[in-house]
C-alpha positions in Angstrom: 39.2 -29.2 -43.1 41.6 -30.2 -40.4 43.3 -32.4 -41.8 46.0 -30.1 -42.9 48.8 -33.0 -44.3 45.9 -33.5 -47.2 44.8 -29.8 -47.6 48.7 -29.5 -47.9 49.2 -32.3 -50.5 46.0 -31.3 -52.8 47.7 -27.5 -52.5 50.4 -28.6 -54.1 49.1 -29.9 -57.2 47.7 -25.9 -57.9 44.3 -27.1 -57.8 41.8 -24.5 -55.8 40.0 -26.7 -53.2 36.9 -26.7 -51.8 36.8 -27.3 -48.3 33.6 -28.5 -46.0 33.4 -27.0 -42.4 30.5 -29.9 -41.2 31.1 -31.0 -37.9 33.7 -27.9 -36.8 32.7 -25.3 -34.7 33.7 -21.2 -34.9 37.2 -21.6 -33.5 38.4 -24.4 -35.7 37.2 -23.4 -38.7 39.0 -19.5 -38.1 42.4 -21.2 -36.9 42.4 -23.7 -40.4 41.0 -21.0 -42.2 43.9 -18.7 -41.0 46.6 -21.3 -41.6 45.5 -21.7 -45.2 45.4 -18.2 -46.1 49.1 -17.3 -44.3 49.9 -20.2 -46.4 48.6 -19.0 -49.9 46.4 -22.1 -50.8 43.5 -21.0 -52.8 40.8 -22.7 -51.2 36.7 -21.8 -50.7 34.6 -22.5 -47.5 31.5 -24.6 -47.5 28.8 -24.0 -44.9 28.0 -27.2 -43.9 25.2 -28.9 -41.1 26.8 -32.6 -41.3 23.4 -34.4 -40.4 21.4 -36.9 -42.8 18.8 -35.0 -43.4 19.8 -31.8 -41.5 17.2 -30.0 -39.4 16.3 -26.6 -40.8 16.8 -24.7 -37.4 20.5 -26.3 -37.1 21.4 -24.9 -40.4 21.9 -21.1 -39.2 22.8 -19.6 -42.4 23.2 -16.5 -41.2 27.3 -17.8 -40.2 27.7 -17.7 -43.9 28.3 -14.0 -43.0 31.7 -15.2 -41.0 32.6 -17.6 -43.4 32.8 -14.3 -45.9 35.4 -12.7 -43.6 37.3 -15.9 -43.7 37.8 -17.3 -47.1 37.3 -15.5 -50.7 35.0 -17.6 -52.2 31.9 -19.1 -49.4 29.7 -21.9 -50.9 27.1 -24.2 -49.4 26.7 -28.0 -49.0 23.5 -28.8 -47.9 21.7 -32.0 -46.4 17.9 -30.6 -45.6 15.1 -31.8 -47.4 13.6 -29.3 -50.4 15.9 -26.9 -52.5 15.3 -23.8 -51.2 17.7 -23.4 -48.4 20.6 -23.6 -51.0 18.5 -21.1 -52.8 18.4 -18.9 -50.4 22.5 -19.3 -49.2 22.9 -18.0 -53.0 20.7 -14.8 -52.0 23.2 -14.2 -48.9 26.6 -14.8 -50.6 27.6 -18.4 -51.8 28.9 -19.0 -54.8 29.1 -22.9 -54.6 26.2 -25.3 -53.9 26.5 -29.3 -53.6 23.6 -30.9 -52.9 23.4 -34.9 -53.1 21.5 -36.4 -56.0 19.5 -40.0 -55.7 17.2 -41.8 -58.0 15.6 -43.7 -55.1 15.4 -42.1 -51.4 14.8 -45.4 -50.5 17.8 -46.4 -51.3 20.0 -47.9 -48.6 23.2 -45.8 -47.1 22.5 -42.8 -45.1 22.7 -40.1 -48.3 19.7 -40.7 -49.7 16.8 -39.5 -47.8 18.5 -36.4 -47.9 19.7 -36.2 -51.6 17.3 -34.3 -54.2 15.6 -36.6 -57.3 16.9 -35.3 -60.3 13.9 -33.3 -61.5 14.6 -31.5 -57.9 18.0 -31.0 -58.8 16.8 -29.0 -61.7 14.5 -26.8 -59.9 17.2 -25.7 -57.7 19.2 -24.7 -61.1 16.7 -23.1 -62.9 15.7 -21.0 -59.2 19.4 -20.2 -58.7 19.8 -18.6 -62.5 16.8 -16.7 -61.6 17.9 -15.4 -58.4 21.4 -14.8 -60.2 19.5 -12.5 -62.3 17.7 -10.5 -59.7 20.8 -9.8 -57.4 21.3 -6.1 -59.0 22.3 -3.3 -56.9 20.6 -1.0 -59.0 17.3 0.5 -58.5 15.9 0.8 -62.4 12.2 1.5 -63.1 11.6 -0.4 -66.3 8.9 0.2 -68.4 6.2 -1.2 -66.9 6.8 0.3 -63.8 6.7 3.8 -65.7 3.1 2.3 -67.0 1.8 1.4 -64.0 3.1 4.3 -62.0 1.0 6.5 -64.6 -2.4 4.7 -63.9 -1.7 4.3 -59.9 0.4 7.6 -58.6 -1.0 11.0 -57.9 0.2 14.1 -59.2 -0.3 17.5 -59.5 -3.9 19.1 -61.2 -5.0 22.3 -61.5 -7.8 23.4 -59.2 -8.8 26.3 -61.4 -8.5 26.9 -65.0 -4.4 28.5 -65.1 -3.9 31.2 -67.9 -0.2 31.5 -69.4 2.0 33.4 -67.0 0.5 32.5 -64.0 3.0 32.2 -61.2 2.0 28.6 -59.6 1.1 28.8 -56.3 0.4 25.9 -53.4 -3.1 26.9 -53.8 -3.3 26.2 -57.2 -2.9 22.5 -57.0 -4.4 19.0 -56.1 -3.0 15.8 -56.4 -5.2 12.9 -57.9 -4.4 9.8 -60.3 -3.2 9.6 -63.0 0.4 10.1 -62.2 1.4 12.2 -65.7 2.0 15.3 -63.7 4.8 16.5 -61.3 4.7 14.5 -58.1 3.9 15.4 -54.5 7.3 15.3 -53.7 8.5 17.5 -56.8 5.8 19.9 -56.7 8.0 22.3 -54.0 10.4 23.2 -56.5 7.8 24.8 -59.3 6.1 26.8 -56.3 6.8 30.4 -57.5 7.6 29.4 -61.7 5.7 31.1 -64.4 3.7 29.0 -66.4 4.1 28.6 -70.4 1.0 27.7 -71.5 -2.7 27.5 -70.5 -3.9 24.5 -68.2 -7.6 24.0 -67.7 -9.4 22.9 -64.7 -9.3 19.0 -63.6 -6.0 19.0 -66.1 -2.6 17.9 -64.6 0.4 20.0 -64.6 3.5 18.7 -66.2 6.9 19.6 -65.9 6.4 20.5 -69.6 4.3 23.0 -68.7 7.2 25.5 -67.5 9.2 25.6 -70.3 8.6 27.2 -74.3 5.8 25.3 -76.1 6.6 23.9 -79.0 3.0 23.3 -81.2 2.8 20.6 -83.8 2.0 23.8 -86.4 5.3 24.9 -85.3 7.3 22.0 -86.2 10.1 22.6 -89.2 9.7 21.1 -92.0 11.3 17.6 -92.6 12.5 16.7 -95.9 13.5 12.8 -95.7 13.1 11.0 -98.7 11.2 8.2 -97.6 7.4 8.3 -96.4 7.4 9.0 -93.2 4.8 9.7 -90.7 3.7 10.2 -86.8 1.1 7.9 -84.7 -1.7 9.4 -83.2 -5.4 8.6 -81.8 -9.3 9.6 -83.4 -9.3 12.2 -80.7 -6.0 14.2 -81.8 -6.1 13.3 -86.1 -6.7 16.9 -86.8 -3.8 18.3 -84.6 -1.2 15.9 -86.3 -3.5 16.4 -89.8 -1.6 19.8 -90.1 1.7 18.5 -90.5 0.9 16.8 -93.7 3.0 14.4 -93.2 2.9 11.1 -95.9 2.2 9.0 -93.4 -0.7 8.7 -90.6 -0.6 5.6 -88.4 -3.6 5.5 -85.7 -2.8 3.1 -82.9 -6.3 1.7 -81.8 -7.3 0.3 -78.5 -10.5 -2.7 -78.5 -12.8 0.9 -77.7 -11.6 2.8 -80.5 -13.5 0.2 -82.9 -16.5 1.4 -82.0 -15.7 5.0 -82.1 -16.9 6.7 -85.6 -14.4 8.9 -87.1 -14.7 10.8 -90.2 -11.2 12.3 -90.4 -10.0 12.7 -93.7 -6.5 14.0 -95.3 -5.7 13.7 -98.8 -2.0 14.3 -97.9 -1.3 11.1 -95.7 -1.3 7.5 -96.6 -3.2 5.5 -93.7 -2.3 2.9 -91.7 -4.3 1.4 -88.5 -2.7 0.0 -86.2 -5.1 -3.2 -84.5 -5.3 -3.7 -81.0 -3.4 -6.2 -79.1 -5.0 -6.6 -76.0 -9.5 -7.6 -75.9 -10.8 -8.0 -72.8 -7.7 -7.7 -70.4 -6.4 -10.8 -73.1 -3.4 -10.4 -75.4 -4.9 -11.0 -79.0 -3.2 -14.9 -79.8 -3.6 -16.5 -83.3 -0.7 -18.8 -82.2 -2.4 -20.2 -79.4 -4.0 -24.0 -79.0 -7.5 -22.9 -77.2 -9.7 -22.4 -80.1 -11.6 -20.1 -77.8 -8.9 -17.4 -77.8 -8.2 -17.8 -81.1 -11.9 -17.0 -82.2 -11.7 -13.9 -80.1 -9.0 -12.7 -81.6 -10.2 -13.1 -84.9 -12.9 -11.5 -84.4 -10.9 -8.3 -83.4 -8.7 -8.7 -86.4 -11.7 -9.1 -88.5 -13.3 -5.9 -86.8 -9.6 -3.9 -87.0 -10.2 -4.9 -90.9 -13.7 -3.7 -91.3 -12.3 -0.5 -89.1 -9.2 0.1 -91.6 -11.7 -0.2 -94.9 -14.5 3.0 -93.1 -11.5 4.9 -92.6 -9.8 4.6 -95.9 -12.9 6.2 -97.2 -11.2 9.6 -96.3 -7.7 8.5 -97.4 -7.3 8.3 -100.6 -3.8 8.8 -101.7 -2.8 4.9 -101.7 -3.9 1.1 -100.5 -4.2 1.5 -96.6 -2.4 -0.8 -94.3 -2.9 -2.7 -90.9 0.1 -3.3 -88.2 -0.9 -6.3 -87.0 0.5 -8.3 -83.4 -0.8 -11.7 -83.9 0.4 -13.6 -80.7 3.1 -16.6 -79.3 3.8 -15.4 -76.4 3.5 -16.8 -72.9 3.5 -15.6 -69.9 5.9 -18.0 -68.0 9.7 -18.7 -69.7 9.5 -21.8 -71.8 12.6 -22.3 -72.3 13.9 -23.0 -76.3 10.6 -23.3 -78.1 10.6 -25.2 -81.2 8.2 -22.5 -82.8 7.4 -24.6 -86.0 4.0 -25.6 -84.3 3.0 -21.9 -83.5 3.6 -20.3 -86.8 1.8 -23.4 -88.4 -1.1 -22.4 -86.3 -0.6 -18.8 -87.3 -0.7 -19.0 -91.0 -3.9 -21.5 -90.4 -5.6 -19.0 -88.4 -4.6 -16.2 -90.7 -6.4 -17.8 -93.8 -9.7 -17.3 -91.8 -9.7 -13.5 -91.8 -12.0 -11.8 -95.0 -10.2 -9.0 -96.5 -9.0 -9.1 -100.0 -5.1 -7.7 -99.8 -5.7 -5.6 -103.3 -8.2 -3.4 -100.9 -5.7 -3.7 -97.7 -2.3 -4.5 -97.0 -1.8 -6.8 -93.5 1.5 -6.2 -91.8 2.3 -8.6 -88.9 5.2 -6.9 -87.1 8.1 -8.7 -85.8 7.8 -8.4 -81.5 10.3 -8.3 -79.1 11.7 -11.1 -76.6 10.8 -9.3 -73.4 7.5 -7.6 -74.1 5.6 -5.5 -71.3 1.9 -6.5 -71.5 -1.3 -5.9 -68.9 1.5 -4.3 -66.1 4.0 -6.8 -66.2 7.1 -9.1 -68.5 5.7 -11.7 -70.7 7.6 -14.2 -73.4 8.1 -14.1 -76.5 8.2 -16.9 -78.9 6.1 -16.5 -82.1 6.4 -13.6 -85.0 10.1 -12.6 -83.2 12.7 -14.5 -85.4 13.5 -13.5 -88.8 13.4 -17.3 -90.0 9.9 -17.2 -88.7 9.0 -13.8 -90.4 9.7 -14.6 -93.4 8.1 -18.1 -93.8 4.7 -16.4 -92.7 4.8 -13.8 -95.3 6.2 -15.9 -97.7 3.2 -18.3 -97.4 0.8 -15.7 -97.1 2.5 -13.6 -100.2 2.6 -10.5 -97.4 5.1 -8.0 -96.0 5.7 -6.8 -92.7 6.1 -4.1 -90.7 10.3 -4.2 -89.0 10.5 -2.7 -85.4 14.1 -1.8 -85.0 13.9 -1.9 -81.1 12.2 -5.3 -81.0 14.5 -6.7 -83.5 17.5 -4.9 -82.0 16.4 -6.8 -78.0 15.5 -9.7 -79.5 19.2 -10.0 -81.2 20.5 -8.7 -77.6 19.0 -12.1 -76.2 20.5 -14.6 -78.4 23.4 -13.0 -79.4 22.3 -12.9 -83.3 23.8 -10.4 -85.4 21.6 -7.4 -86.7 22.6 -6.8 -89.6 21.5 -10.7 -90.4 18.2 -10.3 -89.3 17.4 -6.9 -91.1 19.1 -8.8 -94.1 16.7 -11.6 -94.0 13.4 -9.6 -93.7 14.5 -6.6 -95.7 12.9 -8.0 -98.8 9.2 -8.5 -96.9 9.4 -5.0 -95.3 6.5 -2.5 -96.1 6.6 -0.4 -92.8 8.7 0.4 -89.9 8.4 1.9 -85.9 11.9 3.4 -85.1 13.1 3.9 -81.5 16.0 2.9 -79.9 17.1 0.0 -77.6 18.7 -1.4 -74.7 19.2 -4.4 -73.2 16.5 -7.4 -73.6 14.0 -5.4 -72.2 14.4 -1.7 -73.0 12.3 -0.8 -75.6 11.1 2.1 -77.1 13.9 4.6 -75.9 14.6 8.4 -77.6 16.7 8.0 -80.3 20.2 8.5 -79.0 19.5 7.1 -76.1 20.3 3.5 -76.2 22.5 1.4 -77.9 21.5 0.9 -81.6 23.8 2.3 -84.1 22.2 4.2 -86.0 24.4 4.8 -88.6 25.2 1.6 -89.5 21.0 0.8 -89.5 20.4 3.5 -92.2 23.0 2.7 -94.4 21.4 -0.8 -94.7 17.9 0.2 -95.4 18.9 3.3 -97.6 18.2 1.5 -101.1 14.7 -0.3 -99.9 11.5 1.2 -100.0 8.6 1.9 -96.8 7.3 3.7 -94.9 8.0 4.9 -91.1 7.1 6.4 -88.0 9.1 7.0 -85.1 7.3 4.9 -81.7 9.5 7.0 -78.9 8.1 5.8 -75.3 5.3 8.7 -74.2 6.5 10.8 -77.3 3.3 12.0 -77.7 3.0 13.8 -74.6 3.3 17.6 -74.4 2.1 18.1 -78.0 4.2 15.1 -79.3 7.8 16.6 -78.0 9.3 13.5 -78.0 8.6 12.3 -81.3 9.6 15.9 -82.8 13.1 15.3 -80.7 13.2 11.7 -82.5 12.7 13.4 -85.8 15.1 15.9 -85.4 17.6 13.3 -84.2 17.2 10.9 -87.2 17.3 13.8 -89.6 20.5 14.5 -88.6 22.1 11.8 -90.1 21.4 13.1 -93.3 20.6 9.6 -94.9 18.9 6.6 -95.2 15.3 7.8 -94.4 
């Protein structure tokens, strides 16, 4: 650093240098520092402790602050022992980190016993990237926060059955879990607004619940010319029953198999959609532990046996099952050869009884960034097209395409859309629409994210499935979000 007849020379060449301040204190590293800026040399500052190996309380990176006001790019070079100091020097500012790198600390010379082994070296990468992507400024609440913040916050409940018109008063309200209402501190702001519907005792107040109610039996009419449909539960069949729509997909939790239903509608083709998660354990033909794979079998098996009582009351057509069937992990494994797991897959899938000229099985393609049991998990198996394809191509079985996971999971790897949707379009027997964002934002209003719409329909318009639209919480507030999702696809006039 002070040797200013080299700085000078290596300036010269119009090479930006990187410059060490080990063994200089405050005042010569500002004077230097000064020189080289009044001189134009692009250069960057490395906080340095010049001792073999450096003792942690010597390293006071908290000077990397300085350094900032000095130079216009601050890195690190460290000599401690470990890999998170450097780590943590990223966290505070620096943009450059050299560490030393030995195959032997017992080496001779005075490096090594302060150098990283090369498996070290990669640790401290891999933790850096990380940290790289967690340095946002923004405060988002992503999907599973909304989730979680449902089962754990409080909002408001009525305290006493509420009739329509009721002018909502402080005395009116409680505030207990779940957190689907309005929140404690949002609740001030309704004091003294008339209410636009009924809300019963023990029920929570929604924002909803002030403005025009809009009934499923007061939906218009949609004419698209492909089968289309809404999800719903056992519990609310005969509310979405009256829109007589062609198609009715029940998503079923692990309870709902044992719950009997007896719903029947000979407007709607049915299709069930199987649950993913048994026993707090994401349902994983893919996996290696014969264990898990058993258990999730025997879901799939009951999801089947579940799909054939219903159809009993369905009559118009061949009912089909939506079907997640596993490959992810929890932890990031890097570039899985996935070969291995859709061998598995296809393996484990011959061991299911069902005969496909009483049942169609849909596996559906899953995104790369999924949100399961409260937090983000990875996705390997059932997400590529290549994949898709070869498992219903050896199984002689079509799918069900999600837009949004095929949209994130193109996002991630930089594939092109219109490829993928190419690729599968021949397999494709179902679909969930909802729009995108990201790698990770799934399930969005339609309009709301980044798909182009457009473009998607006129790809699909000559194929033939059904669809449903699978808005995040659009079947709150008598389904208002999937009626919004609807009307916004219907406006394009084609395609569906």
């Amino acid at each position: 650093m002070t040797n200013l007849n080299l700085v000078r020379h290596c300036a010269s060449l119009c090479r930006p240098l990187i410059i060490s301040t080990g063994m200089w204190a405050r005042e010569d590293i500002t004077r230097c520092a000064k020189i080289f800026r009044d001189e134009e040399i692009t250069f960057a500052l490395l906080h340095t402790q010049s001792t073999y190996p450096a003792p942690f309380e010597s390293i006071n990176l908290g000077f990397i602050a300085e350094l900032k006001k000095m130079a216009p790019v601050v890195g690190y070079s460290g000599h401690e022992r470990g890999n998170f100091i450097p780590i943590a020097a990223v966290a505070m500012g620096c943009r450059i980190i050299e560490k030393h790198i030995t195959f032997d600390r017992n080496d001779k010379g005075p490096d090594h016993k302060a150098s990283m082994l090369p498996a070290e070296w990669k640790g401290m990468v891999t933790n850096i990237r990380l940290l790289e992507k967690s340095l946002g400024a923004k405060k988002e609440v992503n999907q599973s926060e909304l989730q979680n913040r449902e089962v754990f916050a409080k909002s408001a409940v009525a305290v006493k059955s509420l009739k329509k018109g009721h002018i909502l008063q402080a005395g009116d309200v409680d505030f207990r879990a779940p957190g689907k209402g309005i929140f404690p501190h949002e609740i001030e702001a309704f004091y003294g607004m008339v209410l636009k519907k009924d809300i019963s005792r023990g029920f929570y107040i929604a924002k909803a619940d002030f403005e025009p109610e809009i009934l499923l039996t007061n939906w218009k009419k949609f004419a698209f010319t492909k089968k289309w449909g809404v999800k719903c539960r056992f519990h609310d069949f005969e509310d979405y029953k009256a829109l007589l729509s062609p198609v009715i997909e029940f998503h079923c939790s692990q309870t709902d198999l044992d719950v009997p239903f007896s719903g029947t509608s000979a407007a709607s083709a049915l299709i069930v959609h199987a649950p993913e998660i048994l026993d707090r354990e994401l349902v994983d033909i893919c996996s290696q532990n014969e264990d898990k794979v058993a258990r999730s079998l025997a879901i799939l098996q009951r999801s089947i046996d579940k799909t054939r009582e219903i159809a009993q009351g369905f009559p118009r057509s061949r009912p089909k099952l939506v079907v997640h069937l596993g490959g992810m992990f929890m932890d990031n494994h890097g570039n899985v050869d996935t070969t291995a797991l859709m061998e598995r897959a296809i393996c484990n899938f011959r061991r299911l009884n069902y005969s496909p000229e009483e049942i169609d099985i849909l596996p559906e393609n899953l995104p790369p960034r999924p949100w399961y049991l409260g937090g983000e998990w990875h996705q390997y198996g059932f997400m590529k097209a290549e994949d898709m394809v070869r498992f219903c191509a050896e199984l002689d079985i079509g799918m069900v395409f999600d837009l949004c996971h095929a949209f994130l999971y193109c996002n991630l790897y930089r594939a092109d859309l219109s490829a993928y949707l190419h690729t599968v379009l021949p397999y494709i027997r179902h679909m969930h629409i909802s729009d995108a964002s990201g790698i990770s934002g799934e399930g969005l209003q339609v309009g709301d994210g980044e798909i182009d719409f457009g473009g998607f329909l006129d790809l699909v318009k000559g194929a033939e499935f059904s669809w449903v639209p699978e808005i995040w919480s659009g079947h709150h507030h008598h389904a208002a979000g999937v009626y919004r999702a609807l009307l916004n696809l219907e406006a394009y006039g084609k395609g569906l």
